[in-house]
C-alpha positions as CSV (number, residue, x, y, z in Angstrom):
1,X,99.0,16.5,-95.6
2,X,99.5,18.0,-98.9
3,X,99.2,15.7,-102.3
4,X,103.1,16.4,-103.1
5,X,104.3,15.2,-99.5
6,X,102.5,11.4,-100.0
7,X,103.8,11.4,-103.5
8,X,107.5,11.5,-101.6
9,X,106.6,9.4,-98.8
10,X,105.4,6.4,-101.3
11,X,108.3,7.1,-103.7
12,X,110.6,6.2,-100.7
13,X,109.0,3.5,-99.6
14,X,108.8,2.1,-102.9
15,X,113.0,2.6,-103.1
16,X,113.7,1.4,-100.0
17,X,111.3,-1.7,-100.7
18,X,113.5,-2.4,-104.0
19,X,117.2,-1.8,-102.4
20,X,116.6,-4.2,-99.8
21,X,119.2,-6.8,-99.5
22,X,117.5,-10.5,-100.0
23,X,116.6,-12.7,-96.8
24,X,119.0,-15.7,-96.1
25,X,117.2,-19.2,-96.8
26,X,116.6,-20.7,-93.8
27,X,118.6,-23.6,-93.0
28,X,118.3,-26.8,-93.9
29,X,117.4,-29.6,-91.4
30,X,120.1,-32.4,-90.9
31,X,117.3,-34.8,-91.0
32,X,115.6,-36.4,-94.2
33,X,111.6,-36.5,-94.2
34,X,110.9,-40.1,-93.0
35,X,114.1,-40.4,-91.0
36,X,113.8,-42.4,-88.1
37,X,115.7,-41.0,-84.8
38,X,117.7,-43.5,-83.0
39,X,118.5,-43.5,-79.4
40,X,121.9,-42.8,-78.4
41,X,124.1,-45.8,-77.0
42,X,124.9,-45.7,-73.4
43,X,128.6,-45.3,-74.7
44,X,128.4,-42.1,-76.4
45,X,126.1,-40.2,-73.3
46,X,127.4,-38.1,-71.2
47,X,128.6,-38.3,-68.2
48,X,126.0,-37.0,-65.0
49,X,126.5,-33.5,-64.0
50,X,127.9,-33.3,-60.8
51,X,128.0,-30.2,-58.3
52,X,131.1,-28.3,-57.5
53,X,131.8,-28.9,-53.6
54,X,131.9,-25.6,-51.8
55,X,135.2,-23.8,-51.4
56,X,136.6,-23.1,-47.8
57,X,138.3,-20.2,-47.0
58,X,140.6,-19.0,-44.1
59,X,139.1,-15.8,-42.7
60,X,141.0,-13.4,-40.3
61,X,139.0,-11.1,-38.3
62,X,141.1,-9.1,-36.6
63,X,141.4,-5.5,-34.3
64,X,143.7,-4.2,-31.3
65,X,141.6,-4.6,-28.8
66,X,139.9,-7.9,-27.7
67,X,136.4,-7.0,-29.6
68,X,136.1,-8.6,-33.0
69,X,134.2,-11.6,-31.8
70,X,130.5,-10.8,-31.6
71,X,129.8,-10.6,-35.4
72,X,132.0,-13.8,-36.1
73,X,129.4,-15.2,-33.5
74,X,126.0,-14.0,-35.0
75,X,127.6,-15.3,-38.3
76,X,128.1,-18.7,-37.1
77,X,124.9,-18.5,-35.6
78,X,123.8,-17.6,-38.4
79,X,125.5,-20.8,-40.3
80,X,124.6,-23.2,-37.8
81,X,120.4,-22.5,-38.5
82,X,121.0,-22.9,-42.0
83,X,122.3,-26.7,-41.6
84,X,126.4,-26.5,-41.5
85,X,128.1,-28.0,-38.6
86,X,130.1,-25.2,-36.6
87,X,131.6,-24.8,-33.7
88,X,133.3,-22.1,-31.7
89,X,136.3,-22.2,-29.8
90,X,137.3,-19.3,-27.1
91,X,140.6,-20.2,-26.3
92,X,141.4,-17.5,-23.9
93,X,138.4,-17.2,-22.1
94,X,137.2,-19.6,-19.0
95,X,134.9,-19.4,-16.2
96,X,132.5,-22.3,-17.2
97,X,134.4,-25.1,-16.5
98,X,133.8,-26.6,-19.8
99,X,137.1,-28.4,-21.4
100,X,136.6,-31.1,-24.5
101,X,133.8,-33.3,-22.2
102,X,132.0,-29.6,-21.6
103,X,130.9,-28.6,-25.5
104,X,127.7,-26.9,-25.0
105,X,125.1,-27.3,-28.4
106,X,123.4,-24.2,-29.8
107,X,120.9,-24.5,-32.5
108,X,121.0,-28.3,-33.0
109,X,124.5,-27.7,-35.2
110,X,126.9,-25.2,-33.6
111,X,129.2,-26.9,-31.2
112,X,130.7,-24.1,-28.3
113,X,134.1,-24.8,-26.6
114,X,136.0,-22.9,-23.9
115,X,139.6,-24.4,-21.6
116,X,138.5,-25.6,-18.0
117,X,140.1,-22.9,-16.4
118,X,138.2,-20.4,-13.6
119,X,139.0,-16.6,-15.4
120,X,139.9,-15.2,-18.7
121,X,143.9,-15.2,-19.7
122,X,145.6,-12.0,-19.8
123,X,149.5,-13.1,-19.3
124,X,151.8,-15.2,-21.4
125,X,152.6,-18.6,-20.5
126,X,155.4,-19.2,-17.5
127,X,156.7,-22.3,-18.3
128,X,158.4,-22.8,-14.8
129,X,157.9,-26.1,-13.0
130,X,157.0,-24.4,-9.4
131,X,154.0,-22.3,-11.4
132,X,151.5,-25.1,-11.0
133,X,148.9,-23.1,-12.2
134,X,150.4,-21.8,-15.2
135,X,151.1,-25.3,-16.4
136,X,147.3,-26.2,-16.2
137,X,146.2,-22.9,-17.5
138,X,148.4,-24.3,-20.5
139,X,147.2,-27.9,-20.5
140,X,143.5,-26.6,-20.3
141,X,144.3,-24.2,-23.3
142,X,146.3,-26.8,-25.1
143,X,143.2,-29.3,-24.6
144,X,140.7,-27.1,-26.6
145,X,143.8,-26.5,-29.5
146,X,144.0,-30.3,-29.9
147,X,139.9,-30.9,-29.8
148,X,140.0,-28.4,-32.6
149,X,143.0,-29.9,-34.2
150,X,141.7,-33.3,-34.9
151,X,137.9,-31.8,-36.2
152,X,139.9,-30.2,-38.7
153,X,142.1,-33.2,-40.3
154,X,139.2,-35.4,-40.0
155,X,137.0,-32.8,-42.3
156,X,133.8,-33.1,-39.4
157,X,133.1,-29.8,-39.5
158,X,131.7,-26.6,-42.3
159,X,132.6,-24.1,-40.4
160,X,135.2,-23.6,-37.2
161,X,135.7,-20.2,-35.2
162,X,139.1,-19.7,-33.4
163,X,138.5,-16.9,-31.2
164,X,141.6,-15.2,-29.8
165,X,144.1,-18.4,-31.1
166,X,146.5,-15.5,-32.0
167,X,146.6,-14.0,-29.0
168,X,147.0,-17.7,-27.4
169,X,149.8,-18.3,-29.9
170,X,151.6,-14.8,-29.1
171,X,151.4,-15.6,-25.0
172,X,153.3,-18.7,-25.6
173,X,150.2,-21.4,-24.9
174,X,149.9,-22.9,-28.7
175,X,152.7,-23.9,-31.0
176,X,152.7,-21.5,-34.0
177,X,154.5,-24.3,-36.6
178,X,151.6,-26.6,-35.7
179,X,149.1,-24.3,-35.8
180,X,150.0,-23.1,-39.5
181,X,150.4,-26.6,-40.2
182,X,146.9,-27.2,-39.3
183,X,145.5,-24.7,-41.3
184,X,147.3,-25.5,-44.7
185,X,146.2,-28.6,-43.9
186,X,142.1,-28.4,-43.8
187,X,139.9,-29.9,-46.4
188,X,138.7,-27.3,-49.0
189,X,135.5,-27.2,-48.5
190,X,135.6,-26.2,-44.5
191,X,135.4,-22.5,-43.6
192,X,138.4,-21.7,-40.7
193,X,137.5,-18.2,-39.2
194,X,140.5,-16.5,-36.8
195,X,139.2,-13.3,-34.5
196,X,141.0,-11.3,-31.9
197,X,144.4,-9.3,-31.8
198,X,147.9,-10.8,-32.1
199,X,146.9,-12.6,-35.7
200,X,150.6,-13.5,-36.3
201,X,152.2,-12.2,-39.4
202,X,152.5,-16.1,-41.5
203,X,148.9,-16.7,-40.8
204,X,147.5,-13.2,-42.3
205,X,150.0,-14.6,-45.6
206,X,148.1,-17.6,-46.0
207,X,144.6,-15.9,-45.0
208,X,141.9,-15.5,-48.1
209,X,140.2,-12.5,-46.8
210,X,141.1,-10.3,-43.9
211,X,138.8,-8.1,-41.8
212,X,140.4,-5.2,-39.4
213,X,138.1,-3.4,-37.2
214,X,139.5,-0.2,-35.8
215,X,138.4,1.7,-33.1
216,X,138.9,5.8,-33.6
């Protein structure tokens, strides 16, 4: 490098050295040297730190067809492994002959529930006195609505799946005042998941997250 160029570079060093703007002092410590440091009163602690308890939501799963149920499933599966307590209620489909003294336990924690009633339900309610069969279709269906019911007000459950409860509610076998009523009415922290077609329009109002699955 050629004598002159140095000459520059150390002239600009030495300029930039001397226009430097001075370091602050470093602050001072709040404590004298010697000082002794006292404990703090129980008074004046503060309180424990206490964890936030997990907020519930209402989920609707929803499509046209009667096909939005499996992934709802593998999700409370899913749940149910990790520790919460779930169940799942099929409102509209039968063939087991469970009813409320039938729930079947999967994975030590996830409760499953179907009506006492031979087939699946297709047609709406006939509320007719001579239509014996309709009426215990409806009790049957009514049974499982009013196991589920109670779980929710008395807060025993994390997570609760309500497969095809619109489409029950649109046939005419559940009450829709009392089911909205039950919903608004769940502790915070508990997880209420609708599936299947015919979510009535006051329950996707009051739902936190929807999910449509379409078929094209």
């Amino acid at each position: 490098m050629p004598l002159d160029s140095v000459n520059k570079i150390s002239e600009s060093s030495i300029f930039m050295a001397n226009n430097l703007a001075p370091l602050d002092p470093p602050p001072k410590s709040p404590f004298k040297v010697g000082t002794t440091l006292k404990a703090v009163p129980d008074s004046q602690k503060l309180a424990p730190i206490r964890l936030m308890a997990p907020e519930g939501q209402i989920r609707v799963h929803t499509a046209s067809f009667r096909g939005s149920f499996n992934g709802v499933l593998s999700e409370a599966l899913r749940a149910a492994g990790l520790g919460s307590r779930v169940m799942v209620a099929q409102f509209l489909k039968g063939g087991v002959n469970q009813g409320p003294e039938g729930i079947i336990k999967l994975c030590g924690r996830l409760e499953w529930i179907r009506p006492n009633i031979s087939s699946c339900i297709n047609e709406p309610f006939e509320k007719k006195p001579e239509n014996h069969i309709s009426l215990e279709i409806a009790q049957a269906i009514q049974n499982i609505w009013q196991t589920c019911r109670k779980r929710i007000l008395k807060g025993e459950l994390d997570q609760l799946v309500l497969d095809e409860v619109g489409l029950a509610t649109t046939l005419g076998y559940l009450d829709e005042e009392e089911l909205i009523s039950t919903l608004n009415s769940k502790p915070s922290s508990m997880d209420l998941i609708l599936t299947g077609p015919s979510i009535p329009t006051r329950i996707i109002e009051i739902a936190d997250q929807i999910t449509q699955t379409r078929s094209f």
